[in-house]
C-alpha positions in Angstrom: 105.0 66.7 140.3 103.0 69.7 140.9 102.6 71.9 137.4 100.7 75.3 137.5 99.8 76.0 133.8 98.9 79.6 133.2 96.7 79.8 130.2 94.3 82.3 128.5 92.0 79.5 126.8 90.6 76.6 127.7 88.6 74.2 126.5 85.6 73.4 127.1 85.1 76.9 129.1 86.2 79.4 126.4 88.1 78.8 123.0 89.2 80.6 119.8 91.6 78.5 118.4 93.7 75.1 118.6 95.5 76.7 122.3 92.5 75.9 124.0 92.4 72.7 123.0 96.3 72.0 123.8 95.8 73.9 127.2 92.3 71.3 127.8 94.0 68.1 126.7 97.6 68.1 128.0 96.6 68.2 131.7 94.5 65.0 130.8 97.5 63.2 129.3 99.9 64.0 131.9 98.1 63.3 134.6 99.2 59.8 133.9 102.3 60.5 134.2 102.6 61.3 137.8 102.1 65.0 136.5 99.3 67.1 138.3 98.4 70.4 136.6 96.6 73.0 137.8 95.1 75.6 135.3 95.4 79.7 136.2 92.7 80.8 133.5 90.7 84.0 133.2 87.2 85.0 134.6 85.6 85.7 131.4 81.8 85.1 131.7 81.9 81.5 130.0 84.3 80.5 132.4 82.3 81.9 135.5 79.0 80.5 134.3 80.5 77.1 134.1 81.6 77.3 137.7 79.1 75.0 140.1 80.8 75.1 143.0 84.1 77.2 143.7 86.4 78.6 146.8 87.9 81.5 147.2 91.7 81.2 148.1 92.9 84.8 147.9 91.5 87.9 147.8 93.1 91.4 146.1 92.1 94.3 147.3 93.2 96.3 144.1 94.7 94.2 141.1 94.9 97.0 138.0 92.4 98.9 139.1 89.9 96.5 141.3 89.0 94.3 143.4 90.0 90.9 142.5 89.3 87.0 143.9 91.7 83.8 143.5 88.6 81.0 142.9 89.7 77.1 143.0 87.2 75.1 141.0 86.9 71.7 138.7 85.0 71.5 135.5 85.4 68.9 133.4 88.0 67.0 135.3 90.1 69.5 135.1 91.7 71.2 138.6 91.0 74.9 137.8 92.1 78.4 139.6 89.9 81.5 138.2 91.1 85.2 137.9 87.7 86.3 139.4 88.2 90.0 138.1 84.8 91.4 136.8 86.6 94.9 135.8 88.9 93.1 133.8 87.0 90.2 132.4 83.9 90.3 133.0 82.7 91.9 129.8 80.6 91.2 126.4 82.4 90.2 123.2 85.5 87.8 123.1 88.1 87.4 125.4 90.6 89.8 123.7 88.4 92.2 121.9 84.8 93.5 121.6 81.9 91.7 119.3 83.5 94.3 116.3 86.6 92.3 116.6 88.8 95.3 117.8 91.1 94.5 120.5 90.4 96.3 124.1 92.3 98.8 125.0 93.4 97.5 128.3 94.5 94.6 127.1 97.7 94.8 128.8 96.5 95.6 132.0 94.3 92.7 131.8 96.9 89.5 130.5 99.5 91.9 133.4 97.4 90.7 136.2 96.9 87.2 134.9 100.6 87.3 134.9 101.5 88.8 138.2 98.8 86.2 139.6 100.4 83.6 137.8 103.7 84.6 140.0 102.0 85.2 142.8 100.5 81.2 142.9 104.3 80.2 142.0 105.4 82.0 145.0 103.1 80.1 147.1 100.1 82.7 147.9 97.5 80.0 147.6 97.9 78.2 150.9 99.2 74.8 150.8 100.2 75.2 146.8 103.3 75.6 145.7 104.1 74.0 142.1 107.4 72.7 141.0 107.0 73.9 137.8 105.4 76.5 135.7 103.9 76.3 132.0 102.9 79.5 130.1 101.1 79.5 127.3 100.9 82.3 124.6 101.8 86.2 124.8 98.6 86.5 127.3 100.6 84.5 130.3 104.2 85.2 129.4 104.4 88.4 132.0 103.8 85.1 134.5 107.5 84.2 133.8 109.1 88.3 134.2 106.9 88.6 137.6 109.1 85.1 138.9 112.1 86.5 137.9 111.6 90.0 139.4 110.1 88.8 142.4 109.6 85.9 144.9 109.3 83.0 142.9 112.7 83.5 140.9 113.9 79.9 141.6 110.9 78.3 140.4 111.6 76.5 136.7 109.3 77.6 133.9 107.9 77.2 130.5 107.1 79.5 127.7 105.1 77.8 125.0 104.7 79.7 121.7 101.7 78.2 120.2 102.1 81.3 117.1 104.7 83.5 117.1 103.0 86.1 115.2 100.5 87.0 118.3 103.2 88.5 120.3 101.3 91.1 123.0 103.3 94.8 121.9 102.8 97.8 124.0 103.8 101.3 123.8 106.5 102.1 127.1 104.1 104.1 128.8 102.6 101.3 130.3 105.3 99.7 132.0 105.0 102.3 135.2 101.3 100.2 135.3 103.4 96.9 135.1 104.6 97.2 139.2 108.1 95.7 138.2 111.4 97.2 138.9 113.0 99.7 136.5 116.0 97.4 135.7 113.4 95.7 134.1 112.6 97.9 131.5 115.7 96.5 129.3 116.7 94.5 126.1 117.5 91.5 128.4 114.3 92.2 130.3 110.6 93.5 129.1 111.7 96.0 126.4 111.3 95.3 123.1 111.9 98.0 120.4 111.5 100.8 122.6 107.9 99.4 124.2 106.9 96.5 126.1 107.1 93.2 125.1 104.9 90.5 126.8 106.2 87.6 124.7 109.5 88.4 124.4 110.2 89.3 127.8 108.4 85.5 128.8 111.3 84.3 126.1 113.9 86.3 128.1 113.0 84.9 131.2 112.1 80.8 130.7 114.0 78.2 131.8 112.8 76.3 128.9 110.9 77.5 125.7 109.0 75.1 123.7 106.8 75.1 120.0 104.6 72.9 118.9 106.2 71.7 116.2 110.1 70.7 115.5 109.7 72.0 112.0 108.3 75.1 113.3 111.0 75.8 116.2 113.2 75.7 113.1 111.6 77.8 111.3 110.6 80.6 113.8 114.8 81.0 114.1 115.1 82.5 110.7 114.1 86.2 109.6 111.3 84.5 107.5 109.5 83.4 110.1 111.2 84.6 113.7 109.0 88.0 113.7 111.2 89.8 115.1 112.2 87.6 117.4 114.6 85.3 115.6 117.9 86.6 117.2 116.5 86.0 120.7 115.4 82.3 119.8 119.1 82.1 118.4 120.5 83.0 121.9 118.1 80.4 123.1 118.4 77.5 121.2 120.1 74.9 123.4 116.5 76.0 125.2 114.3 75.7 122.4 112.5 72.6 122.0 109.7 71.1 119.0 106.9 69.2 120.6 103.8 68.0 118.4 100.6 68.8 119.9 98.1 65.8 120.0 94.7 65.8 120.0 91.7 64.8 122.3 91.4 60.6 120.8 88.3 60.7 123.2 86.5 63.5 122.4 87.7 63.4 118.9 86.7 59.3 117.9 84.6 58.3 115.4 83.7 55.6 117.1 81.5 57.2 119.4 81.7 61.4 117.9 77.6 62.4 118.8 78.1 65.1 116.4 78.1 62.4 113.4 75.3 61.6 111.1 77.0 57.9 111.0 80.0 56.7 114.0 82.1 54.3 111.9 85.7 52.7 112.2 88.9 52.4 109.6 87.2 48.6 108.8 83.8 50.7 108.2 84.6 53.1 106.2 81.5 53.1 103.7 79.1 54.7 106.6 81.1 57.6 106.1 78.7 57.9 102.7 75.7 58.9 105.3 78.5 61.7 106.9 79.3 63.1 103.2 75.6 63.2 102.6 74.7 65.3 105.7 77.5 67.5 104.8 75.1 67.7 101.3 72.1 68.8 103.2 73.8 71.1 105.2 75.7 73.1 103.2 73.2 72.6 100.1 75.7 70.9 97.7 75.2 69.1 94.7 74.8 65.3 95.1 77.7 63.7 93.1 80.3 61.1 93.2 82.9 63.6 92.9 85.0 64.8 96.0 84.2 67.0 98.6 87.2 68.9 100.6 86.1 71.3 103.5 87.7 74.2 105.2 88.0 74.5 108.7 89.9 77.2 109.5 90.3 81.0 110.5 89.6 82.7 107.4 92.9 85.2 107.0 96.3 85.5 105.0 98.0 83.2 107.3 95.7 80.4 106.6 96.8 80.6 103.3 92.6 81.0 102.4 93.2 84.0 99.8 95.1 81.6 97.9 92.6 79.1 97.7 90.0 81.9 96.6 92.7 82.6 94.1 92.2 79.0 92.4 88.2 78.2 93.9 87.0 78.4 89.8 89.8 75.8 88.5 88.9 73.4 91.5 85.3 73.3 91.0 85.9 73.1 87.3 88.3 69.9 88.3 85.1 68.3 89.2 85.4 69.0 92.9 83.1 70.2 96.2 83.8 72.5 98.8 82.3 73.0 102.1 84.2 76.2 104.4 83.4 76.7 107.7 84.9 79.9 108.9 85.6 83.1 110.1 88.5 86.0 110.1 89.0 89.2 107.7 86.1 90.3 106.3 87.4 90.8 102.4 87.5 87.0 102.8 84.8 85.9 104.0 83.0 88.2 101.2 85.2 86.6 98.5 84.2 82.8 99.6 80.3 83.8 99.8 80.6 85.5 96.4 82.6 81.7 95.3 78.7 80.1 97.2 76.7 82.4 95.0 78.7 82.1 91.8 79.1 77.8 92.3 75.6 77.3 93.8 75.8 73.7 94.4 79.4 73.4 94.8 80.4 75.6 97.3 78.9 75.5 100.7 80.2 78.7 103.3 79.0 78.7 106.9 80.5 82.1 108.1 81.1 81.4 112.3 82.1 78.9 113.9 80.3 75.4 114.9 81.9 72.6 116.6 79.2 70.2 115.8 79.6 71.0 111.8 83.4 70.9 112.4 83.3 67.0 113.4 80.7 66.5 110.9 82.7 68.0 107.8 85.9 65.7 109.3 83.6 62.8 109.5 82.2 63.4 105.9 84.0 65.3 104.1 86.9 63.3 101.9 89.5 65.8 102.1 90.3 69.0 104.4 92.8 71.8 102.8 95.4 73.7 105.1 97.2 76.0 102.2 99.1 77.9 105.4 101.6 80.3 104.7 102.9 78.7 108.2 101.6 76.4 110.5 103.0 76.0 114.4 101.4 73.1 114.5 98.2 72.9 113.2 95.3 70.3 114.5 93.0 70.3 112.0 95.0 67.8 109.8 95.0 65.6 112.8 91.9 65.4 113.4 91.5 64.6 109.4 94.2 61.7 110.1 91.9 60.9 113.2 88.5 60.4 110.7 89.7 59.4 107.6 89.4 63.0 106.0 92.5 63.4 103.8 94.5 66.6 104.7 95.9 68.2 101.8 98.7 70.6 103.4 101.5 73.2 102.9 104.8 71.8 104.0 105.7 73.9 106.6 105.5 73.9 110.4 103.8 71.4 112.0 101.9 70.4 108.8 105.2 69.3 107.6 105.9 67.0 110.3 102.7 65.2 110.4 101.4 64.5 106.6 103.2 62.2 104.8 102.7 62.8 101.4 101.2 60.6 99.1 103.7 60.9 96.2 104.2 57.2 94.1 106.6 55.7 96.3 104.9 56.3 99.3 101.8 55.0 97.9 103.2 51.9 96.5 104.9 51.5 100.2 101.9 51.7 101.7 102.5 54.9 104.2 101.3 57.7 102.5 98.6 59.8 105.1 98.3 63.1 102.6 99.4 65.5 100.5 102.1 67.8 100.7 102.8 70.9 98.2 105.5 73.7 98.4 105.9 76.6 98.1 102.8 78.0 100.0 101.2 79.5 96.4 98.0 78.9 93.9 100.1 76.6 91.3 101.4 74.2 93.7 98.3 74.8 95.9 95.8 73.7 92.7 98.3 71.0 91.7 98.3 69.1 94.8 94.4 68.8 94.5 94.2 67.7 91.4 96.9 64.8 92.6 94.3 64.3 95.6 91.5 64.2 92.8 93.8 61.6 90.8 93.8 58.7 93.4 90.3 59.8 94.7 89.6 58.0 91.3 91.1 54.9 92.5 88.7 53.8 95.5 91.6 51.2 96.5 94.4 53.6 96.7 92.3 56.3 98.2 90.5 53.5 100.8 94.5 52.9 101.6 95.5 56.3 102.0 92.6 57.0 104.7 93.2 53.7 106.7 96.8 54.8 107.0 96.0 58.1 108.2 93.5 56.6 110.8 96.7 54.3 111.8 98.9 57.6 112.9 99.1 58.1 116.6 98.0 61.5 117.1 96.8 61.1 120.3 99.0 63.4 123.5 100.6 60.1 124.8 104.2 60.7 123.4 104.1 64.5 123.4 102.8 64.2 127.1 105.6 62.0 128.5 108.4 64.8 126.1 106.8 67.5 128.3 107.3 65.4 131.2 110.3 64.5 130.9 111.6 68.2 129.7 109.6 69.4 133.3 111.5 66.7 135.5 115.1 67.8 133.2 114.5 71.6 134.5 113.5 70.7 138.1 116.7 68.2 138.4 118.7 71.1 137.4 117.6 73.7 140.2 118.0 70.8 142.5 121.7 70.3 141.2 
């Protein structure tokens, strides 16, 4: 089966959040399933640099506003085609705004070309390509899905994947006469969307299937509270709206083997993790105690839930407990957690950025990681704190929901508790559930159990690989029929 995945991100080449890593990983798993995936990806400058060796297999003579080049390539085992557009991509800062943080201004035109490429491979422009299936991923590649059904590839099955519903790609209606599609499109069952242009919703519109990453969170994202918007169209959909759990890399992501470790150790070695907790010391110039230390790995904004932990930082320190962040996001944030460093020298550690090294190290090390979200698709960080042994102390919602099993008495005393879980997403439940965390941190036993049990969780892409397998083989049976 032949899947062309049309993606903005992708890791290792370029990365800002957990899509990358999905969009990176997933090819990997299915692959052994008799799944090959190709990956359409923008030619930001990371990507190009990475690029040893690459052919071209199209050529566009003016693709919004320039010259443009379809380049096949394979980094990292993975089988890549690159956007080669410099006067789209090919420019300083991140891949959706400039080093201020401010989205560019042509960012329509730039995720409307990935989009009519996308269709352009489905319709079989690449020669001797044509995929049975394709998979977008994210606002960014949803106009992919609205070009196949306008145009040429209308009868190939696809896949919209919502990785956070909130990032939905709005545009004012002047643009659409830029967009090349037909006028009939411009409608509520086609691109419009409150009297602009909607790149999400009008990849919503035209899926054959739409997925989540969470079952929770496809729940969730059908009520006002949490649809933005976009709840009554996900209603219309549901019989095609489907919960998958992302997985992780278990390879790159082993403590086993993780480079990025001061110490590799296993669930039956769990003491090295002492020389981990004591790097984290050094490097975020904390106290050294016998107390707790829970990290934050996370973008630093109101989603995240991270004003709410600034809300109760005193009370937690006071509790007797560490904290290490490692972060970035809204600036009013970030000010209030280095003001937390200055005022708890010694017990609060901020490294403002992000650092993928220091990111293992603080799941390696640190005893607990904190995910107060307001909501949660999916999430991956707890995962990767069920992966090392680093306790995740979650909001039940979304995905968090669906993968912490919370460590309240029974579930101790049976022997499957992997976390904590506290609801609602504010400062009293937030501050209660850590002190619960600080409670059987006490006990080594219990607290020795509840990491084990976490490291026993298969969070690996193996079952969610062969769902999305099975839901790509569902959609190309029913075209066949």
């Amino acid at each position: 089966m032949q899947v062309l995945s049309v993606t903005p991100e992708i890791f290792p080449l370029i990365k800002t959040g957990g899509l990358a890593d999905v969009a990176g990983a997933l090819p990997v798993a299915l692959a052994g399933l008799g799944v090959a995936t190709r990956s359409l990806v923008p030619g930001y400058p990371a990507v190009m640099s990475a690029l040893k060796k690459n052919r071209a297999v199209h050529q566009y003579a003016s693709l919004q506003g320039g010259k443009a080049a379809l380049v096949a390539a394979e980094v990292a085992g993975l089988d890549l085609l690159v956007l080669d557009a410099p006067h789209l991509f090919d420019r300083p800062g991140g891949p959706y705004g400039d080093a201020t943080g401010a989205d560019w201004q042509d960012n329509w035109k730039r995720f409307a070309a990935l989009g009519r490429v996308g269709a352009d491979i489905a319709a079989g422009v690449v020669s001797g390509y044509k995929p049975d299936i394709v998979h977008a991923h994210d606002w960014q590649s949803a106009m992919t899905l609205a070009y196949m059904r306008y145009g040429e590839a209308a009868n190939v099955p696809s896949v919209m994947t919502v990785h956070n519903l909130a990032f939905q790609g709005q545009f004012a209606a002047s643009i659409f006469a830029g967009l090349g599609l037909p006028q009939q499109a411009m409608a509520l069952d086609g691109v419009e969307y409150y009297g602009g242009v909607g790149f999400l919703k009008a990849g919503l519109q035209a899926a054959s299937a739409i997925t989540t990453v969470s079952p929770t969170y496809a729940q969730e994202i059908r009520t006002p509270a949490f649809g933005m918007g976009l709840d009554g169209l996900l209603n219309l959909r549901a019989p095609e709206l489907h919960g998958i759990v992302n997985g992780i890399d278990v390879d790159i992501w082993n403590p086993e083997t993780d480079r990025h470790l001061a110490a590799t150790y296993s669930a039956s070695s769990l003491k090295e993790r002492k020389t981990n907790k004591g790097a984290i010391e050094e490097r975020m110039v904390l106290d050294r105690d016998e107390g707790p230390i829970y990290c934050v790995v996370s973008r630093l904004t109101w989603q995240k839930g991270i004003d709410i932990l600034t809300s109760i930082l005193d009370p937690v320190v006071a509790s007797g407990a560490r904290l290490a962040i490692l972060g970035s996001g809204d600036a009013g944030l970030e000010g209030a957690l280095l003001a937390a460093a200055a005022r708890h020298r010694g017990r609060v550690g901020v490294v403002i950025g992000y650092d993928e090294g220091l990111s293992h190290l603080l799941q390696g090390g640190a005893d607990g990681i904190l995910i107060p979200s307001r909501f949660e698709p999916c999430g991956l960080t707890q995962l990767y704190g069920l992966r090392y042994g680093c306790v995740p102390i979650v909001a039940r919602t979304g995905g968090l929901a669906d993968t912490i099993i919370d460590a309240n008495e029974a579930a101790v005393s049976a022997g499957v508790a992997t976390g904590f879980q506290f609801a609602p997403e504010n400062a009293g439940a937030f501050h209660h559930a850590i002190l619960r965390a600080n409670a059987l941190y006490a006990d080594p036993a219990d607290w020795t159990s509840l990491q084990r049990q976490g490291m026993k969780a298969d969070v690996s892409w193996d079952r969610s690989a062969r769902k999305y397998a099975a839901l790509y083989r569902t959609l190309i049976a029913k075209r066949a029929a």
